[in-house]
Each structure stands twice: as structure tokens, then as C-alpha cells.
C-alpha positions in Angstrom: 19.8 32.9 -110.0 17.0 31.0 -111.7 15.8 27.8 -110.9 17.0 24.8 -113.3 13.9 22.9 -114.9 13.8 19.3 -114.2 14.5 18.6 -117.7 18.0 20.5 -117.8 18.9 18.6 -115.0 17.8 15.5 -116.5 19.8 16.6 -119.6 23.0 17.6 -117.1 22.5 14.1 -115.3 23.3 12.7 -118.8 25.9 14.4 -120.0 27.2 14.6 -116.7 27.3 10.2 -117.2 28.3 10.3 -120.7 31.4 12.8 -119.4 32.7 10.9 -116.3 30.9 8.5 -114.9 27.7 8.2 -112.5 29.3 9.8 -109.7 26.3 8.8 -107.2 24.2 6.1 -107.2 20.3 5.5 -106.9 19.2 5.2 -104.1 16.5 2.5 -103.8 14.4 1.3 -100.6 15.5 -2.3 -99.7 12.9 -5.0 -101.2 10.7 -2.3 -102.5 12.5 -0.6 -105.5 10.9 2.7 -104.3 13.7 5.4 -105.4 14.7 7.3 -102.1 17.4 9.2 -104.0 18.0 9.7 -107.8 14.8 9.7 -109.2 16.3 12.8 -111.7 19.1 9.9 -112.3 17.2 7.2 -113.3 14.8 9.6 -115.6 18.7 10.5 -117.4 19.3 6.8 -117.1 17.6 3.6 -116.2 20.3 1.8 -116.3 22.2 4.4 -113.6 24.0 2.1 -110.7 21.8 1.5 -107.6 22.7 1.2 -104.3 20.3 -0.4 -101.8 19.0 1.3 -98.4 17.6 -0.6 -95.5 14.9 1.3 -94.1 14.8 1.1 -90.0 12.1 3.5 -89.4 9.3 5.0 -91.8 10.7 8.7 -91.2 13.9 6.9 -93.2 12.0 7.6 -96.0 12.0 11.4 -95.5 15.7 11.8 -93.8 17.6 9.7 -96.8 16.5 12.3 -99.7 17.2 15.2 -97.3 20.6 13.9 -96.4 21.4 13.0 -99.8 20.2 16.3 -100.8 21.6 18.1 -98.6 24.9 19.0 -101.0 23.0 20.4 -103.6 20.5 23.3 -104.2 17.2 22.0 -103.5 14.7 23.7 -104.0 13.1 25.5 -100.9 9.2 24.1 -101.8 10.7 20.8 -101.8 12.8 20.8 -98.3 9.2 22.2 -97.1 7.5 19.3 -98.0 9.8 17.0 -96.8 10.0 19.2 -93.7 6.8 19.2 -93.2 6.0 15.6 -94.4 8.2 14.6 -91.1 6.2 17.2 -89.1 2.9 15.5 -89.3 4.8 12.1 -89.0 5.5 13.1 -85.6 2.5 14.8 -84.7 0.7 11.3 -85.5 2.8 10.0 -83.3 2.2 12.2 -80.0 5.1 14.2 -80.6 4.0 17.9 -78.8 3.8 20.6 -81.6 5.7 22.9 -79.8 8.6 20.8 -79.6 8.4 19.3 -83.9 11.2 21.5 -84.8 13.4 20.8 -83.0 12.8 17.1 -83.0 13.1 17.6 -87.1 16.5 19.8 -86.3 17.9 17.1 -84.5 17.3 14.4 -87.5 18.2 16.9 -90.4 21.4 18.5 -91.4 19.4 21.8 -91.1 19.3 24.1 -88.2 16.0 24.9 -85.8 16.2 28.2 -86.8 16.0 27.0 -90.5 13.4 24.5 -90.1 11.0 26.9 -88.6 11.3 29.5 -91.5 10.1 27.0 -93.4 7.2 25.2 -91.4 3.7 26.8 -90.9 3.0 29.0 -88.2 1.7 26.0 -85.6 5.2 25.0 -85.4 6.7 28.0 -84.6 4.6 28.6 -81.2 7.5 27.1 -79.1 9.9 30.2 -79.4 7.4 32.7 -79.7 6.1 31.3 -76.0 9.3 31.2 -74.9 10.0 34.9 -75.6 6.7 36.7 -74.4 5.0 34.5 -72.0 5.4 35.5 -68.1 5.3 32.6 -65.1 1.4 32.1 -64.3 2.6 33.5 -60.8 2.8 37.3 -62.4 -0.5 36.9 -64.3 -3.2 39.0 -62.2 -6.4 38.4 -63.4 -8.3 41.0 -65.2 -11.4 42.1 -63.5 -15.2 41.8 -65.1 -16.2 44.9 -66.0 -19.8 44.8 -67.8 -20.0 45.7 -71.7 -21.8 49.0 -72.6 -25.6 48.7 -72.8 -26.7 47.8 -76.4 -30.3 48.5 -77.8 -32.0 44.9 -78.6 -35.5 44.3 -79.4 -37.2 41.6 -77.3 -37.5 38.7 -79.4 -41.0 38.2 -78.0 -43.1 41.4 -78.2 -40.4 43.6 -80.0 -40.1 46.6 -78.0 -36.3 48.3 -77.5 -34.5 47.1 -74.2 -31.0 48.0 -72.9 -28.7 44.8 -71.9 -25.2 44.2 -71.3 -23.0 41.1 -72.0 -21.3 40.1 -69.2 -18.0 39.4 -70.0 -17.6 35.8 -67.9 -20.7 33.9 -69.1 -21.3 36.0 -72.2 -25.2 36.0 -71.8 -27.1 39.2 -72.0 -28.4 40.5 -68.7 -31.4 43.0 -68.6 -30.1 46.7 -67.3 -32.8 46.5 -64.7 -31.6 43.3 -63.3 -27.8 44.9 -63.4 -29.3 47.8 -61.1 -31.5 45.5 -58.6 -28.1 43.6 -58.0 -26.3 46.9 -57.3 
């Protein structure tokens, strides 16, 4: 099914009025006349009814239009950015990354599982960790086992040398001082 442009729905919104009746208001911020909900509405109309929303909390802002939205196709790009729009919110205010989603799942009508579909990938680490990570008890360190030697000119008087990186420090150690430490 193809998307509606936004001036079909405009023209719907219209004859949608001129049919029935505005069936659901504006939604406007409380002392600011910022449109939460219905900005499609008043474009159709700018006379369309308004109804008044105290805003409690700046993520309000977000979580009216999503609600509000929530029985109609929206389009996926814009439940992203409003998804995503409440992710940074949270991460500004020392919410864990790992634990966003669900934080946004619990505010939203949407599901976890659907909220991280549709955040990026830094979001999504929780479950992934969940699923592969093993206790730091069963993680046996891996032991250092020197690079093969490379060929590398001295920077100095350009002759070949051998070294090897060792993998701990990552700094190049001569093949001859390798040997005297054997």
C-alpha cells in the first residue's frame, strides 16, 4: 500500500470536517500554542477545535503525538524520530544505553521488541549481551603469543631488521632481543 502525501491528507482532513464534524481536536501545549497533535488538522483548518495539554515533563512533548498517533498509520521514519528523539532525551539525562528501550517501551504504546527495530544499533546492545555474553568467571584469558616477524627498515640508517609486535603493549621488539630473553 502506498504512502498518502501530506496534501491528501490535508485534503481528507477537510472533507472529512465538511462531512461530519472534526472528530478530534488539536492538540495544543498549555500556554505555548505549540501543536502537540493535529498539525495536518489545522493545515485543513485553522479554525479546527483545540483542546489544551498540560505538559508535566519535557518527554510529554514526544509521548502526546505518539499516543495520539498511535491509532493511525504513521509513518515508520516518523515513529523513528520520535523514538529516537526520546532516546537521546534519556541519554542526556544519565539513562544507561543499554537499558533506553525499554525505558521508551515502558512510556510508549509500542513493544521493546518494536522499539528496537527501529532504533540504531547502540540501542540494541542490551539483548545482544544478554544472549552471547558468558559470566566473567568462564572467561580464561587468552595467552600472548608474539606476531610473526615483519621486515622494517630502521628508521635511522635504513637497513632491513626483523621485529615482532607484541600483542600486550603493541610496541615492536627487535628479534634479537626476543631471543636473549628466551
Amino acid at each position: 500500500m502506498a504512502e498518502t502525501s501530506q496534501e491528501e491528507v490535508i485534503e481528507g482532513l477537510r472533507k472529512s470536517k465538511q462531512r461530519l464534524r472534526p472528530l478530534y481536536p488539536t492538540l495544543i501545549e498549555k500556554g505555548t500554542m505549540n501543536i502537540l497533535d493535529g498539525k495536518g488538522r489545522k493545515q485543513a483548518d485553522p479554525t479546527w477545535p483545540e483542546q489544551e495539554v498540560e505538559i508535566k515533563d519535557p518527554k510529554d512533548r514526544v509521548l502526546i503525538p505518539l499516543h495520539a498517533n498511535y491509532r493511525r498509520q504513521v509513518p515508520r521514519k516518523e515513529t523513528q524520530t520520535y523514538l529516537l528523539t526520546l532516546a537521546d532525551m534519556f541519554e542526556q539525562e544519565g539513562i544507561p544505553i543499554q537499558g533506553i528501550a525499554s525505558k521508551i517501551a515502558e512510556l510508549t504504546p509500542f513493544t521493546e521488541q518494536y522499539v528496537r527495530r527501529l532504533l540504531p544499533a547502540k540501542y540494541k546492545k542490551e539483548t545482544m549481551i544478554r544472549k552471547i555474553a558468558k559470566p566473567v568467571s568462564q572467561i580464561k584469558p587468552t595467552p600472548a603469543v608474539p606476531s610473526p616477524p615483519q621486515a622494517a627498515r630502521c628508521p635511522n640508517c635504513g637497513i632491513e631488521i626483523q621485529t615482532v609486535m607484541c600483542p600486550r603493549c603493541l610496541k615492536e621488539v627487535p628479534l634479537k632481543k626476543l631471543k636473549e630473553a628466551a
